[in-house]
N, C-alpha and C positions, 0 to 999 in steps of 0.2 A: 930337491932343487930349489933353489932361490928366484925369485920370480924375477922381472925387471919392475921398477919402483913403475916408470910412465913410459908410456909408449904414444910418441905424435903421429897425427894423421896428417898428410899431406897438405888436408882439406880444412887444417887448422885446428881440429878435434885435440881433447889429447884424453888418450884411455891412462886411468889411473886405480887401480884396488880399491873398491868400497873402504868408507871409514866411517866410524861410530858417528862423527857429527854428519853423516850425510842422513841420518835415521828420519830427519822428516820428509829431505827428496822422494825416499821410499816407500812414506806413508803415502805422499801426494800422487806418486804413478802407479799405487794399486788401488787408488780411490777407483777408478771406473769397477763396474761388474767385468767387464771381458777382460782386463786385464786381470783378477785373480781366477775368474776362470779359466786362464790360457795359463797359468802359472801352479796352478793345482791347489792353492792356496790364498788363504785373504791373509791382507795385511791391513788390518781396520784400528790398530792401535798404536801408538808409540813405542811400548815395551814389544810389540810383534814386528814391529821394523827396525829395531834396536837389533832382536830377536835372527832376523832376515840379515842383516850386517855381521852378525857374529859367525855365524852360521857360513858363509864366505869367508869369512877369514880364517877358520876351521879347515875349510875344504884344498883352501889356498896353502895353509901350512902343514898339511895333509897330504898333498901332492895331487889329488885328486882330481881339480878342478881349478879354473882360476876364471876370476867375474872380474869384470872390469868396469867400472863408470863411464861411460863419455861423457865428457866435460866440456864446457866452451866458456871461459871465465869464471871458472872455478862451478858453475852451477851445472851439474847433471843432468842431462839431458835424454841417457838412456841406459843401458845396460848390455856389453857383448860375455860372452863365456865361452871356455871350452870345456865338456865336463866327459866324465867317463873317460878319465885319461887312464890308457893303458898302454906301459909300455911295452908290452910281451910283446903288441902287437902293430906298437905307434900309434894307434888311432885314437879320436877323439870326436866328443858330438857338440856341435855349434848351436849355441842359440841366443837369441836377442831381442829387446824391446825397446820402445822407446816411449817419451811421455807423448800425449796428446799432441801438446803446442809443437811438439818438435819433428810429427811424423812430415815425410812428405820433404825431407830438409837435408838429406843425406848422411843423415847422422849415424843409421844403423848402418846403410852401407859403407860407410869410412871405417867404422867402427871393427864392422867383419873384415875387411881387405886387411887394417893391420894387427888383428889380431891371427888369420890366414899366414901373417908373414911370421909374424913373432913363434905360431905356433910348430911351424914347418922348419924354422932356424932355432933359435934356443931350446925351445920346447921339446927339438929330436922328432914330431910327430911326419910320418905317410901320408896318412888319409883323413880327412876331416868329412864327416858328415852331418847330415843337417836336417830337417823335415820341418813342413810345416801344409795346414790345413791348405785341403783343394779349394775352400771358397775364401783362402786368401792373397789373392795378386799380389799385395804389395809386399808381402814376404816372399813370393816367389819373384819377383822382383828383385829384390836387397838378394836373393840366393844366385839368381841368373851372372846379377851385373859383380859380382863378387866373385865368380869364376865356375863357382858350383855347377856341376852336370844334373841335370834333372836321371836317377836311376832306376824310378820305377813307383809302386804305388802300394803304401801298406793299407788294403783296404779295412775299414769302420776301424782305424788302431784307436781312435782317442773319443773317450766318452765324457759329453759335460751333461752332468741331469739325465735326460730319457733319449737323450740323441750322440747318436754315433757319428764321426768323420774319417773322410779317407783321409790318409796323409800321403805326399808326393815327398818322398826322400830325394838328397842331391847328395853329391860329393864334390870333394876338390882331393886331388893326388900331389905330393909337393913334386910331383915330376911333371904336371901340366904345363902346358906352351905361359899360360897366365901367370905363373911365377917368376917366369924370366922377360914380363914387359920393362 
């Protein structure tokens, strides 16, 4: 399946495919600790953000997955995806970050809403779902206001170092009442 090149957000965003020159954006929003620890991996060099860009465009032309930028004048601002796409069964797992400067800004939840849409229309997908740690509001947040159902609780699923977390998984159905606002 051929992706859509850019998809705009309402709210002015516009989601676009990683590209090889966004490699230092990359480096810049994995510089925090918690953000390579929430991504399973550091990206502390230019050849590993290069690395991290190709690697999407692989997955992208894979079928597998597809990452998207958020961009607001051409500069990056975060990152939405859908990954683990399987059609056997439509469904697909959501997830998202954003830089520092830009949390708090609407940018991830723009972000999800129209990739939500893109994914449930072009994409073919049912069910999207999503998870993220119990001691983080503001992803439960961006999950709520995006339409996602809170479904339950994978307890200690995610290990950083010597500590375990619950995770709160959500869904969104493309049959929900929030599709047709």
């Amino acid at each position: 399946m051929r992706a859509a090149a850019e998809l705009p957000t309402p709210e002015g965003f516009l989601l676009r495919p990683w590209r090889a020159e966004d490699a230092p954006a990359v480096l810049h929003a994995f510089g925090p600790e918690e953000m390579a620890r929430q991504a399973g991996r550091s990206v502390t060099t230019m050849a590993e953000a290069q690395d991290w860009v190709a690697a999407r465009e692989e997955e992208r032309a894979a079928g597998s997955a597809y990452t998207w930028a958020v961009v607001r004048d051409g500069v990056p601002l975060g990152s939405v995806a859908v990954a683990a796409v399987n059609h056997i069964h439509d469904t697909g797992w959501v997830s998202y970050w954003t830089v520092e400067a830009a949390r708090g800004r609407g940018v991830a939840l723009a972000g999800v809403r129209t990739l939500a849409r893109w994914a449930f229309g072009e994409l073919g997908l049912y069910r999207l779902e999503l998870g993220h740690r119990t001691n983080n509001p503001a992803s439960c947040s961006v999950a709520q206001r995006a339409g996602f159902i809170a479904e339950g609780i994978d307890r200690q699923k995610l290990r950083y170092g010597d500590e375990r977390f619950d995770v709160e998984r959500h869904a969104r159905l493309a049959s929900d009442d929030v599709n047709f606002d």
